[in-house]
N, C-alpha and C positions, 0 to 999 in steps of 0.2 A: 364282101370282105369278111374273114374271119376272125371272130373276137377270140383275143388272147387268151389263154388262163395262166393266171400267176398262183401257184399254190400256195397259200400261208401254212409254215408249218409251227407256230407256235403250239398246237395240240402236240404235238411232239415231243416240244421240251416240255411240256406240264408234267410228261408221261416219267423222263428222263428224271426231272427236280421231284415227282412225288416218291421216288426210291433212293436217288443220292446215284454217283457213281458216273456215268458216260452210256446206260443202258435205255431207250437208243444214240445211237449217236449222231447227234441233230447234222451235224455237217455231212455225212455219210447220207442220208434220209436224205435230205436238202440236191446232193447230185442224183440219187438215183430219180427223184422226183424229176428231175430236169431228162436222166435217161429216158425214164417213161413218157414221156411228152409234155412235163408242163413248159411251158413258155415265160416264164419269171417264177421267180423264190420272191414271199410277201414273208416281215419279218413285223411284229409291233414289239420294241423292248419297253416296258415299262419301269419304273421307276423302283418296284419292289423287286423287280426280275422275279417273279413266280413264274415266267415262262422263260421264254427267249431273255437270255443275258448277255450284257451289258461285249461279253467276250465272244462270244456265239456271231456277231453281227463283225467284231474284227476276224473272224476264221472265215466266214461266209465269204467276205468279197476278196478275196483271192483268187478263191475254187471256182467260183460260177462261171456260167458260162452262156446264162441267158440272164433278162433284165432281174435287177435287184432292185425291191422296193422296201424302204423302211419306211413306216405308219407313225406314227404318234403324236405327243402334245408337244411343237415348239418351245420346250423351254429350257432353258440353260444347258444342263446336261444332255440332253436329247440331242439339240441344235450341235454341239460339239463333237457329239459321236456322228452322227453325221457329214459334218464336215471334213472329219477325219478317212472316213471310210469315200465319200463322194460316190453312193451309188447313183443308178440309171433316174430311179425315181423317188420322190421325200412326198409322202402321203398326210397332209397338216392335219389330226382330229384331234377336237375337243374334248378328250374324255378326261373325266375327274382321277385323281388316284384313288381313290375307294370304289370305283366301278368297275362290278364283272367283267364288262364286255361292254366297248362302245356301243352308246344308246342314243346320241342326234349327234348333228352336223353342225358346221358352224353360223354361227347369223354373221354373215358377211356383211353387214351393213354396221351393225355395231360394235364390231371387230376389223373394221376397213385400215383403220391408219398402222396398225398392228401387223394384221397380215401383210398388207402392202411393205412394212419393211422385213417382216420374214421371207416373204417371195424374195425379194430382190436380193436379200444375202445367201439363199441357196440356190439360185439363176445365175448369180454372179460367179457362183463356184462350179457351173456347169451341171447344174443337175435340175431333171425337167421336176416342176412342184404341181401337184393335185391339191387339192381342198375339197374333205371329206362335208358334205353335205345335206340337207334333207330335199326331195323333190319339189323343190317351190321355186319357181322362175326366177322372185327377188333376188333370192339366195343363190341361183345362178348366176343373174347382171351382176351383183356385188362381189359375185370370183372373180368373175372380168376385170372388173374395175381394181384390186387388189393386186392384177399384174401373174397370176399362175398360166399355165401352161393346160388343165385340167382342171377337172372336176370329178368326185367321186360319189355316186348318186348311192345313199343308204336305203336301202334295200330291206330293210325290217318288215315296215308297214307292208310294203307289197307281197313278203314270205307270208306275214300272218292272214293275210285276207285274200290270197291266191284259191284256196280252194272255194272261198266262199262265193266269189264272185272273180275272176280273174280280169274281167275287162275293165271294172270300177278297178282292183286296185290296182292296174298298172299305167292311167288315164295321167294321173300326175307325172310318172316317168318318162310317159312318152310327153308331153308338156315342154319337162323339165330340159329333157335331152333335145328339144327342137330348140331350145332357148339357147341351151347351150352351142349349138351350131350358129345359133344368127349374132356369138355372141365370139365363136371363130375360136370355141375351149375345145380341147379333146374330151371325151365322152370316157370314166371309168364305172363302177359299180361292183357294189359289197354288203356282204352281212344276212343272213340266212339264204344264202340261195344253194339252190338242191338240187339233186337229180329229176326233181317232182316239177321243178317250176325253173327251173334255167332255162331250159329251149324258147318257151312260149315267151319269156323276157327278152333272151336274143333275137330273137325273131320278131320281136314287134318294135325295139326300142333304134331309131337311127340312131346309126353313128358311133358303135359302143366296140369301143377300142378295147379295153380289158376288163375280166372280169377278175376280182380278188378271191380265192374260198379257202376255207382252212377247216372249220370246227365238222360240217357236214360231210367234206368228203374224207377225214380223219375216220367219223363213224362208218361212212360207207365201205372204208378200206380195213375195217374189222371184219367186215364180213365177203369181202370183193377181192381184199388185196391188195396192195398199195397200186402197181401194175394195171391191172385192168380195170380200178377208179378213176386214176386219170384217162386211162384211154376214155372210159365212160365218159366221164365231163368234157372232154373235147368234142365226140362223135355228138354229145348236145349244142355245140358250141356252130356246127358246123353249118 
């Protein structure tokens, strides 16, 4: 079976917001991205909108025409725009508002009664829910038990120590991702993955329904092209 790519293109709007104006135009980018072969548009709005804004995410779900996922922190505003739009998929991560770039996953166990009623108020409105993760089994039984749909294995750890030894560091994901099958989650995964180390991840991890990429294949398509970067990341996917 082949695993999805969902493109995130919040590098996009970074590109658009660091000039002012509609240069590019994230909605425009977002279908050709779909032209080109990706298989879902990945959207994280944050709470500052430095990327993707708050309106970008109501233009999106009209036009698409494959799966929409919106990423972020459950919390009031989030939860509402979401609801509003009711895309395919709501990606739960714990990131702080003063952080770059989500940097871990959630502790599902100390977060159980919380998410357990986030799940269920965006299930209830028809949209399948993931909980962004780190590779630890725990952390998997506790998606389960919290009532999602998925799981989305952070993929950090494994970018940074791929070259160094690739079998230690993908030993947790494969783990994580058998757990996640006995535990009857769909399998995602996100956050530095590349052209360098996608394959060898697809290929060793069961059961990995979607991959998310945004910041890596953004730089790849500075030098590639937007066009034959996604072809790239599929033909790895395959």
């Amino acid at each position: 079976m082949e695993t999805r790519l969902s493109v995130n293109i919040n590098k996009i709007a970074t590109l658009r917001n660091a000039r002012g104006g509609n240069m590019p135009d994230v909605v425009k980018c977002a279908l050709d991205c779909e032209r080109y072969g990706a298989q879902g548009i990945t959207v994280h709005p944050r709470p500052d909108e430095r990327h993707i804004r708050r309106q970008d995410v109501l233009d999106l779900k009209p036009v698409l025409t494959t799966e929409f996922n919106i990423e972020g922190n459950p919390k009031e505003a989030f939860n509402k725009l979401v609801l509003s739009v009711v895309p395919a998929q709501v990606t739960l991560v714990p990131d702080a508002e003063n952080v770059i770039t989500s940097n871990a996953g959630w502790n599902t166990l100390a977060n159980r009664e919380f998410l357990k009623k986030t799940c269920r108020m965006f299930k209830e409105a028809g949209i399948r829910v993931s909980i962004f993760v780190d590779p630890v089994e725990d952390m998997v039984k506790g998606a389960a038990e919290c009532g999602c749909d998925r799981v989305e294995l952070y993929t950090e750890a494994y970018a940074k120590y791929y070259h160094k030894d690739r079998e230690q560091a993908i030993e947790p994901y494969y783990k994580a991702a058998v757990q996640a099958q006995k535990c009857g989650l769909g399998l995602n995964a996100g956050h530095d993955l590349n052209l360098d180390n996608l394959r060898f991840f697809a290929q060793t991890i069961p059961g990995l329904l979607e991959v998310s990429i945004g910041h890596a294949l953004i730089c790849d398509a500075l030098y590639l092209g937007l066009e034959n970067t996604i072809r790239a990341y599929r033909r790895e996917l395959l």
